[in-house]
N, C-alpha and C positions, 0 to 999 in steps of 0.2 A: 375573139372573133372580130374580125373585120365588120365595121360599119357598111349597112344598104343601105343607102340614097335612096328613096322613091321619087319616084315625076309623079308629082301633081295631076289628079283628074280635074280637068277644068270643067266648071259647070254656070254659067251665067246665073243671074241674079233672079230674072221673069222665070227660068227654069227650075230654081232651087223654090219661089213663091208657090210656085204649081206643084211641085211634086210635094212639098211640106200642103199644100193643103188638100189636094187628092188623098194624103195618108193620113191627115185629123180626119176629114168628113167620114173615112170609110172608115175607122178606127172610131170614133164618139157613136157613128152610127149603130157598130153592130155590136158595141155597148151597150146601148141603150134597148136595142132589139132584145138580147139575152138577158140585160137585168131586171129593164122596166115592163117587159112585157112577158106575155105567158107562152112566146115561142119555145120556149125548154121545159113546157108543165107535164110534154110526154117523154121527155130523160128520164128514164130510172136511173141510168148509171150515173151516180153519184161523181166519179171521176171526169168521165164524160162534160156531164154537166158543167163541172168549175172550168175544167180546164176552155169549153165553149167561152166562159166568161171574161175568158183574158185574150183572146185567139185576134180579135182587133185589132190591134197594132202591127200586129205579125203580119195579117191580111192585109192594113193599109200599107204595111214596110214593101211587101213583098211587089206589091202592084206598083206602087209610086218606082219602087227599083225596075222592073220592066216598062215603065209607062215612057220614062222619060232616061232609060236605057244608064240608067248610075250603076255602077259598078261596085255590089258589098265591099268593106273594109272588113269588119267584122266577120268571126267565124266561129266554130263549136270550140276547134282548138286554139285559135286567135294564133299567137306567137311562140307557141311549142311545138317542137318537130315531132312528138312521138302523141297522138290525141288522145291514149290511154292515160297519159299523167296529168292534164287537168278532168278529165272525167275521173280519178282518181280522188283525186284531194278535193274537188268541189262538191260532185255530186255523189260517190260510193261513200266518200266518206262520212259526211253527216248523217247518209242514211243508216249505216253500221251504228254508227255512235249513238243516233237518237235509236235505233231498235232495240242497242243492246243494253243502253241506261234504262229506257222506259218496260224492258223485260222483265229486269233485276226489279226494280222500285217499284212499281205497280200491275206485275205481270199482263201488261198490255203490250200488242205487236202495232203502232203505225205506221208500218214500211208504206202503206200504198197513200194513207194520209201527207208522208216525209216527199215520196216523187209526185203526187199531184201539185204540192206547195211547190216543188222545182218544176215542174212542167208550164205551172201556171206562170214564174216569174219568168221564165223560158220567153213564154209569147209573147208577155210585157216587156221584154227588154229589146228582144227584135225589133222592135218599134221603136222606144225611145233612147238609147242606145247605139244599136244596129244601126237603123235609119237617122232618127231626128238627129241626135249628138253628129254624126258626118256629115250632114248635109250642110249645118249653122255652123260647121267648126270654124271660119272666120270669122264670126262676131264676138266681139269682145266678151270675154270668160264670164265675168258677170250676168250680158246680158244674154247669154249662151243659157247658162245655168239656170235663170229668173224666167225665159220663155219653156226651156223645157218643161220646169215645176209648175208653169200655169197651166200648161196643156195638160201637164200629167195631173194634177189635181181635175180640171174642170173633167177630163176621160172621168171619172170616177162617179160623178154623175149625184155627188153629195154636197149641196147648196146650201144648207141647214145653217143660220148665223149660230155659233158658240164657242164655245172657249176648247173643246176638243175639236171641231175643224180648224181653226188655227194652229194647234199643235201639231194635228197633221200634216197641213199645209208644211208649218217649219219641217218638221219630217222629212217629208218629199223635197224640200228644199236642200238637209243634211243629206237625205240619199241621192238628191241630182250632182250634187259637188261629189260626193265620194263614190257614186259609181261610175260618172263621166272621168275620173282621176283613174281606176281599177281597168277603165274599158280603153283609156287610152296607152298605159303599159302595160296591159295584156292582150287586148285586140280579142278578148275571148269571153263568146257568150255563156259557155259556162261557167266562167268565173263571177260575170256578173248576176247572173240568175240565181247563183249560190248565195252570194252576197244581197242581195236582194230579196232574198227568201227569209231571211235571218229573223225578220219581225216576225211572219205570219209563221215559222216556227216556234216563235215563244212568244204569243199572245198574252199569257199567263206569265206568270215566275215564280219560281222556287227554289231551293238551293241545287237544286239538278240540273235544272234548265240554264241556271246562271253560270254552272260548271262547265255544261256543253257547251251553251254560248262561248263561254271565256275562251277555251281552247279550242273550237275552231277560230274563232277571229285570231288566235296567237297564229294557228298553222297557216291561216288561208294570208295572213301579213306576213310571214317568212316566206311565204309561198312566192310572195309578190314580189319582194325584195330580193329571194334570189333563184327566180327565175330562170335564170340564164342557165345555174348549174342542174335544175330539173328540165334541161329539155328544148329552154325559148331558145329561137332559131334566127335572133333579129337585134339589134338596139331597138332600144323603146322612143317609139315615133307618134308623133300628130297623125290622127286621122287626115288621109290625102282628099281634101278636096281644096280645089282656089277657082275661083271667079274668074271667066272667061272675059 
């Protein structure tokens, strides 16, 4: 398939400053409203709830992209022509898998547990991904990678000095390199929300979860590598933005 050229969205410098910080303030903000406070003590629903906990980012993405008129990169399908085959392999499939292992081994169903953990990373990644990753994609990879992971660490609203918030931090650090690497040859939020999900689906471990784990990251890395013959509709490009 023939290579697509894109033109560049140009977006100046005082523009990119405002709209990265119009999407942290509203994004820390309604963080800190849902976690630290008792605005969600009348949620029952359970779903509801969590997924309210991650909707920040999404809300700041969404407003910072009208505010100051940027134009998404990112999509549900990103760089597949047909949106049934990454909604296939990212999001049907783990939930099959984690339903059907967790059946058999301890006759429990968490389907609705498996799509709030993707729904949740869903909102999370519109934000830092969707938005934040496009908007600094001219700044040196490093320092691209190192601002996103402070934001996304401080969003989380856990200050505690110890030796498991540094591990996290590191975390968020291997996860900003490898899903800013997934979102840039995929273009597709639900590749990365799957891929992003992957912790908070095995919290725990066992030799089943470690099973599951294993063989999706085989699928969803063949996935990514050959892309092209499942569907992507594009060479694998740089998110389009360059300074006016």
């Amino acid at each position: 398939m023939t290579s697509q050229k894109e033109i560049p969205e140009k977006i100046n410098g005082r523009k990119i400053v405002l709209a990265v910080s119009v999407f942290y303030v509203l994004a820390i903000s309604i963080r800190y409203l849902t976690n630290k406070t008792q605005i969600l003590s009348g949620v029952d629903n359970t779903f509801i709830k969590v997924i309210l906990q991650a909707i920040g980012p999404t809300i700041g993405a969404l407003v910072a992209f009208w505010l100051f008129k940027i134009k998404p990169v990112m999509t549900l399908k990103g760089d597949f022509k047909n949106f049934f085959v990454p909604l296939s392999i990212y999001w049907l499939l783990p939930v099959i898998l984690i339903e059907t292992t967790a059946y058999f081994s301890t006759s429990t169903s968490p389907r609705i547990a498996v799509i709030t953990i993707l729904v949740y990373g869903l909102f999370e990644e519109i934000g830092w991904r969707g938005f934040l990753q496009q908007v600094l994609v001219n700044l040196p990879k490093f320092i691209r990678i190192t601002l996103v992971t402070v934001l996304w660490f401080i969003w989380h609203l856990n200050f505690e000095v110890s030796m498991s918030n540094l591990t996290f931090f590191l975390i968020l650090l291997a996860g900003s390199w490898a899903l800013g690497f997934i979102a840039e040859k995929t273009n597709s939020l639900f590749a990365v929300s799957a891929i992003h999900s992957l912790n908070n689906f095995f919290s725990d471990s066992n030799v089943y979860k470690i099973s599951v784990l294993s063989f999706l990251l085989i699928i969803w890395i063949l996935s990514i590598v050959y892309r092209r013959k499942l569907g992507g509709g594009k060479i694998t490009r740089y998110l389009p933005v360059t300074l006016a």
